[in-house]
N, C-alpha and C positions, 0 to 999 in steps of 0.2 A: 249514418248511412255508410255503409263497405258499398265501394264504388268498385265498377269491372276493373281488370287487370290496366294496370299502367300504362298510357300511350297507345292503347287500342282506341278504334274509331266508335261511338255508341254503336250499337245497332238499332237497327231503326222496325218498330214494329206497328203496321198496322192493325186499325181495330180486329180485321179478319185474319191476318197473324195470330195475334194474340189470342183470340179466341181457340187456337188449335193447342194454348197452353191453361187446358181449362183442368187437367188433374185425372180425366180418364182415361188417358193412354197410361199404362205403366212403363218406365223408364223414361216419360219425356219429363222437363221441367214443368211445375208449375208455376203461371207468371199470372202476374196483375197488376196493370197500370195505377198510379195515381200522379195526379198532377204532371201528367205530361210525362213522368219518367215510369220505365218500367221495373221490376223489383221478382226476383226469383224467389220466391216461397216456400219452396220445393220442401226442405228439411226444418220448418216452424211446423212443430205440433197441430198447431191451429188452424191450418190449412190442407190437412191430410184430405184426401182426395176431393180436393179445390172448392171444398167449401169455411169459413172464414166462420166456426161453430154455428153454421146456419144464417149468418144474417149478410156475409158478404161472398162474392164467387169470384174463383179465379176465373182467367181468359176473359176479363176484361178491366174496364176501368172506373175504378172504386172510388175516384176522387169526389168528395160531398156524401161518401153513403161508408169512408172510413172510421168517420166520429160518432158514428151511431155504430158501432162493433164494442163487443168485449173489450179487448184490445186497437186503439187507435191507431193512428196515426205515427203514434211514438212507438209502434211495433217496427214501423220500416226501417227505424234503426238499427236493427239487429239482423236486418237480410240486405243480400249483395244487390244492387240498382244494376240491369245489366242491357240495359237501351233506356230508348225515349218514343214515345207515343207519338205519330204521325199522323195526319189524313191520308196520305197517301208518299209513293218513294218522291213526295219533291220535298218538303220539310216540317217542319213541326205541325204540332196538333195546336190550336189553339182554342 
């Protein structure tokens, strides 16, 4: 996993955050959570406009419904992690 820029704070994104990075706006990123962290998509093939070749959706959180995709979980490796999934701005999702 490529982690966001060095000594920056995560950012922190709720579910209804994250939802506003579902792949239909053009020039916003596409994101989607798993396991807590959130992960830029935006430029993986397989997520062109925020869907995961049909079986998974950006703008939200794919955690348990990764391993059933084409491409798993071992795809997050190769995109930048650029926050963490929250319930709301006090902290973590859990």
């Amino acid at each position: 996993m490529t982690d966001r820029k060095a000594g920056a704070p995560p950012r922190r994104f709720t579910r209804a955050t994250l939802a506003e990075f579902d792949g239909k706006v053009a020039g916003r990123p596409v994101l989607v959570a798993f396991e807590g962290k959130v992960y830029d998509v935006t430029g993986s093939y397989p997520w062109h406009g925020g869907w995961h070749w049909g079986c998974a959706l950006a703008g939200r959180d794919e955690s348990g419904k990764m391993d059933e995709t084409v491409h798993g979980r071992e795809m997050l490796a190769r995109v930048t992690c650029v926050g963490e999934l929250v319930e709301d701005d006090r902290g973590p999702q859990s």
